[in-house]
C-alpha positions in Angstrom: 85.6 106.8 128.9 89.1 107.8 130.4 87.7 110.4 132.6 85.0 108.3 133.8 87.6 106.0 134.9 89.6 108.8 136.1 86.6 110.0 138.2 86.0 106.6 139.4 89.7 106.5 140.6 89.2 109.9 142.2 85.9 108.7 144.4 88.0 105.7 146.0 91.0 107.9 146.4 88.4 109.8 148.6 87.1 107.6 150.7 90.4 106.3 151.5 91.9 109.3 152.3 88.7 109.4 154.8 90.1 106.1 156.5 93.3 107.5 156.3 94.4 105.1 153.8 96.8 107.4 152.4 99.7 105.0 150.9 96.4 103.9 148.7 95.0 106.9 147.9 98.0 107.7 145.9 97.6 104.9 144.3 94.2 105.3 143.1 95.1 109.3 142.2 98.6 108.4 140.3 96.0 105.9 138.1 93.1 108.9 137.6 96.0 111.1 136.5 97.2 108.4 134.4 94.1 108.5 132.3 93.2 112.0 132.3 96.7 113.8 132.7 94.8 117.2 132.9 92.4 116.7 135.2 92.6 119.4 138.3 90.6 117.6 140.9 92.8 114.6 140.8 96.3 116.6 141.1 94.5 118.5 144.2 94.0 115.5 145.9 97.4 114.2 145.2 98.8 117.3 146.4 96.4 117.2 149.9 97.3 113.2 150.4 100.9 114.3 149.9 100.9 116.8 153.0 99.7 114.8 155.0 103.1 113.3 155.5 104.4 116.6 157.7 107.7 116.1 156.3 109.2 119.0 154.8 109.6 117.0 150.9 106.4 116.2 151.2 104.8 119.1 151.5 106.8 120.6 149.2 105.9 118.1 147.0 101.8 118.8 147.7 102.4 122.3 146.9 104.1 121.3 143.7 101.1 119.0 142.8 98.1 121.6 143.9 100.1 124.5 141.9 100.0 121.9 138.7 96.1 121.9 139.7 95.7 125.5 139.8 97.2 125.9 136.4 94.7 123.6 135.3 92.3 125.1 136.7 92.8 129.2 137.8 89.6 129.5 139.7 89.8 126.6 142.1 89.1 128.0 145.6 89.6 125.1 147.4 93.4 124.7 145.7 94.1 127.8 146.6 93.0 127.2 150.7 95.0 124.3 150.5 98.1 125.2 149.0 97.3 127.8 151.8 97.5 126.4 154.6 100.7 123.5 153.4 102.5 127.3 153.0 101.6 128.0 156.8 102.8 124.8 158.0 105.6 125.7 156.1 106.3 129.1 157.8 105.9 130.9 154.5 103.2 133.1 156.1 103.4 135.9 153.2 103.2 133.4 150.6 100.1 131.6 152.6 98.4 135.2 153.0 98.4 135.5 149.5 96.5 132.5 148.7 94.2 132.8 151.6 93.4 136.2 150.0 93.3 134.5 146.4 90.8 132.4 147.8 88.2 134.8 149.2 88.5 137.0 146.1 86.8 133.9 144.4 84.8 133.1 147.7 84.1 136.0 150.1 82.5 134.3 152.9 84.9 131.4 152.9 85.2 130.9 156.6 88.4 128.6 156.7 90.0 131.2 154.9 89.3 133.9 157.4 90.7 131.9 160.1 93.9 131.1 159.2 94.4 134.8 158.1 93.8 135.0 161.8 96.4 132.6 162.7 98.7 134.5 160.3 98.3 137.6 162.2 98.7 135.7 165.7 102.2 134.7 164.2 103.3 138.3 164.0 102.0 139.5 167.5 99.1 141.2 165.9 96.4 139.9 168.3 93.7 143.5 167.1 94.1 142.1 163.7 94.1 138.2 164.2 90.5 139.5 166.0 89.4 141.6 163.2 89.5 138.6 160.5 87.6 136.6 162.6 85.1 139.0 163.2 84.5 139.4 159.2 83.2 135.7 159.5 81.5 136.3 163.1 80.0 140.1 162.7 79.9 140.2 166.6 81.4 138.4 169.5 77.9 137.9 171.4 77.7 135.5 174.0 75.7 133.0 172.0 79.0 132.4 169.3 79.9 129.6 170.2 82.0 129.3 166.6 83.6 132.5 167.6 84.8 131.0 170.6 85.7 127.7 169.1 88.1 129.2 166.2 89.9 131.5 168.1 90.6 128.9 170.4 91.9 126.7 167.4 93.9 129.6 166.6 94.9 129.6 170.1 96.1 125.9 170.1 97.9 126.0 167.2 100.6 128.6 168.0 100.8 126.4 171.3 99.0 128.7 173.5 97.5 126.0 175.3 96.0 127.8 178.4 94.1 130.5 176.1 92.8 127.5 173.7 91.4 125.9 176.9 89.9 128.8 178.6 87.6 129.9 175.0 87.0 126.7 173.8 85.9 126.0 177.5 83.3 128.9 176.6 82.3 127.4 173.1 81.3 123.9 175.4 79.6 126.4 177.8 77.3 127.5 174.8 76.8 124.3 172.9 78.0 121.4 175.0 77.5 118.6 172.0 80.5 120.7 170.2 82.9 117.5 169.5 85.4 119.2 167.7 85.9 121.6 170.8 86.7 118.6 173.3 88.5 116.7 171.1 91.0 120.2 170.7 90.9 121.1 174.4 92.2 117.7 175.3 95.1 117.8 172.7 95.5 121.1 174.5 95.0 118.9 178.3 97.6 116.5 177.1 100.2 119.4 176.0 100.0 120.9 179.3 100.7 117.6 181.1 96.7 117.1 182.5 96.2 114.0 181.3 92.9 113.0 183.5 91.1 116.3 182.1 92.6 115.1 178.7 90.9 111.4 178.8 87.7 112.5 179.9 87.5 115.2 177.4 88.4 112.6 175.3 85.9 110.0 176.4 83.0 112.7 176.1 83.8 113.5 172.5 83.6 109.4 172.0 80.2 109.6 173.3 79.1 112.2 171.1 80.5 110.8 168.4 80.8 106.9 168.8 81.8 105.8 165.4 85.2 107.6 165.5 87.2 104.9 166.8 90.5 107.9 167.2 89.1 108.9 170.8 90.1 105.7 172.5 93.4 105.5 170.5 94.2 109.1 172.2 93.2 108.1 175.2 95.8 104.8 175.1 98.2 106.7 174.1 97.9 108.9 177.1 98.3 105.6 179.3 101.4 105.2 177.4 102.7 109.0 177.7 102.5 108.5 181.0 104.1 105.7 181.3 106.8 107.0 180.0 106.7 110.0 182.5 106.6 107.5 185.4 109.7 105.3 184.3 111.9 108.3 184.1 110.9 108.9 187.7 111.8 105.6 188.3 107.9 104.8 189.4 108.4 101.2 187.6 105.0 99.8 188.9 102.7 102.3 188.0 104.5 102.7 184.3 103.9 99.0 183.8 100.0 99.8 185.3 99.4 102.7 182.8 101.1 100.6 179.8 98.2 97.4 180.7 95.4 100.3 180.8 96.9 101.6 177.4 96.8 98.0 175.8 93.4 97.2 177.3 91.5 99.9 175.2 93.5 99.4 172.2 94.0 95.5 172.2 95.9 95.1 169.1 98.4 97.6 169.6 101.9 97.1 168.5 104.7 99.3 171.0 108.6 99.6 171.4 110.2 96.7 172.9 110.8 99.6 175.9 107.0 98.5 176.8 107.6 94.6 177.3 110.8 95.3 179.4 109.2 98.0 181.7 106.4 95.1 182.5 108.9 92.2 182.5 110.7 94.5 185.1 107.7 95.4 186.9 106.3 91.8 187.3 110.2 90.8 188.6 109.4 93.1 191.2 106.1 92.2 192.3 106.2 88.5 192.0 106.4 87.8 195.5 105.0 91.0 196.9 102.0 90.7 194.8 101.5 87.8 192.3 98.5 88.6 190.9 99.6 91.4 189.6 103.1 90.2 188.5 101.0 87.7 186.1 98.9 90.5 184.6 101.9 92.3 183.4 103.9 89.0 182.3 100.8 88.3 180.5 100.4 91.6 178.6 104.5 91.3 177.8 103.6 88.0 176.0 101.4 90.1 173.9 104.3 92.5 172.8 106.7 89.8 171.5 107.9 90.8 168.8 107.1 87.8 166.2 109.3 88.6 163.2 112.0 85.9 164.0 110.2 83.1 165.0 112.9 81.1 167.2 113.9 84.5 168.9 109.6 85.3 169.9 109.5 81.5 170.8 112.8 81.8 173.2 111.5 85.3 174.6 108.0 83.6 175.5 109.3 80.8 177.2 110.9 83.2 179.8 108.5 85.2 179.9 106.1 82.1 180.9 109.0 80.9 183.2 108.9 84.3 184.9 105.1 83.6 185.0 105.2 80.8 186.6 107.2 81.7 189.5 104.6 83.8 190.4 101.9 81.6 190.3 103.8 79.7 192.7 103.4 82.5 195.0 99.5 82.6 195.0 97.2 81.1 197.7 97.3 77.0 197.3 93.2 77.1 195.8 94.1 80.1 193.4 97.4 78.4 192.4 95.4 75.1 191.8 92.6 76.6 189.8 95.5 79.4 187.7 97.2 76.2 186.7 94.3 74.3 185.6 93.2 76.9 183.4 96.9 77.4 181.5 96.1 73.6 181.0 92.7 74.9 178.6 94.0 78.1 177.1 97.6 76.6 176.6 99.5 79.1 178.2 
């Protein structure tokens, strides 16, 4: 009955770590080891959740938990991967070799496994040997590997070689153009390097491959907001406060820094008279960023922010002005 309930526990742990529900996985996984204290499966998944926290406790504390799952357990492949690849982020490459290699003595043609051996040897400057473990998994380079292209890329991108990840994972789209994974990398890759237009249409393609993952637009607002940043430390006030309103548009419920609110209070001051119709748009989207915690603070902040808004209404054409006032009447602005 107890591991049932365990295993029950272990499913919804699961799916939320899926959603990315992590502070509730651990919730569900402290209960399933609760009631079966030597079950593997649940102590692996404790240990996973853990690292995703990159902090270095944390994943300390994930290795900890997978090792507790191996003793359980000596022959679990996937513990071994794991506790793998927490060890790389880790920089403890000798220690992460030696599960990677632990792992394909119980799974030869474990892929994953392969490929961060790969990225092992791309640490140390071996590039001959980085190529060799890849081609165990790939027996030949041909032109039609498109997963040849892909991984090394990955491996590529994550020792921050961002021009080489772009140029073969360019190739793996070239081969099989409905590849999500390999947009979605190359425009993390775009966005390191500072192209953020190639980045956001990478990024949009991916979302039309793969609709349902709601991530893609978050990256792309994000990017609005990076460059935002960019332009304010130029001293480009307008076109931060632009990017910030394209950000907030694709990812409406967005909370951001107070930084955000000024930039576009600052922005609006600007254009009130030089152009009013934008000055509202970006007093209207710093409304949306008050910060409600203290109540009488958010209300005080509002009601110059509206203030602010109102001046530039004032500076519209008489039939816009007119019909802009009549509608704050209905939507109690």
């Amino acid at each position: 009955m107890s591991y049932q309930d365990a295993l029950n526990h272990l499913k919804k742990a699961q799916r939320l770590f899926v959603e990315r529900n992590y502070e509730m996985a651990l919730v569900e996984l402290d209960e399933a080891v609760h009631l079966a204290p030597d079950f593997a499966e649940a102590y692996f998944w404790r240990g996973k959740t853990l690292a995703t926290d990159l902090n270095e406790e944390n994943l300390k504390a994930g290795i900890e938990e997978i090792t507790y799952a191996i003793n359980l357990k000596p022959d679990y492949t996937d513990a071994y991967l794991e506790r793998g690849k927490i060890h790389l982020q880790l920089g403890e490459l000798e220690k992460a070799e030696e599960d990677f290699n632990k792992a394909l003595s119980l799974k030869p043609n474990l892929e994953e496994a392969y490929i961060h051996l790969a990225q092992i040897e791309l640490y140390r400057g071996n590039y001959e040997k980085a190529l060799e473990k890849l081609q165990k998994v790939y027996n030949k380079e041909g032109k039609d590997n498109y997963k040849y292209f892909f991984y090394l890329g990955k491996i590529h991108f994550n020792n921050k070689e961002y021009p080489q990840a772009i140029e073969l994972l360019s190739k793996a789209i070239e081969i099989n153009p409905y590849l999500v994974d390999a947009y979605d990398l190359r425009a993390q890759s775009y966005k390191e390097i500072g192209e953020y237009k190639k980045a956001i249409e990478d990024f949009k393609k991916a979302y039309t491959l793969m609709p349902e993952e709601k991530r893609f637009f978050v990256e792309i607002s994000n990017i609005h907001f990076k460059i935002a940043d960019e332009l304010y430390k130029k001293g480009d006030i307008i076109n931060s406060a632009i990017h910030i309103v394209e950000g907030m548009e694709i990812n409406y419920d967005i909370k951001l820094e107070d930084k955000y609110k000024n930039i576009l209070i600052e922005a609006g001051k600007k254009l009130t008279k030089e152009d009013p119709h934008k000055a509202i748009l970006f007093f209207e989207f710093a409304l949306r960023l008050v910060d409600e915690t203290d109540f009488i603070k958010a209300e005080r902040e509002k009601e110059e922010i509206k203030n602010l808004r109102k001046v530039a209404i004032r500076n519209l054409p008489f039939k816009e002005r007119i019909v802009k006032m009549i509608s704050d009447i209905y939507t109690g602005i």
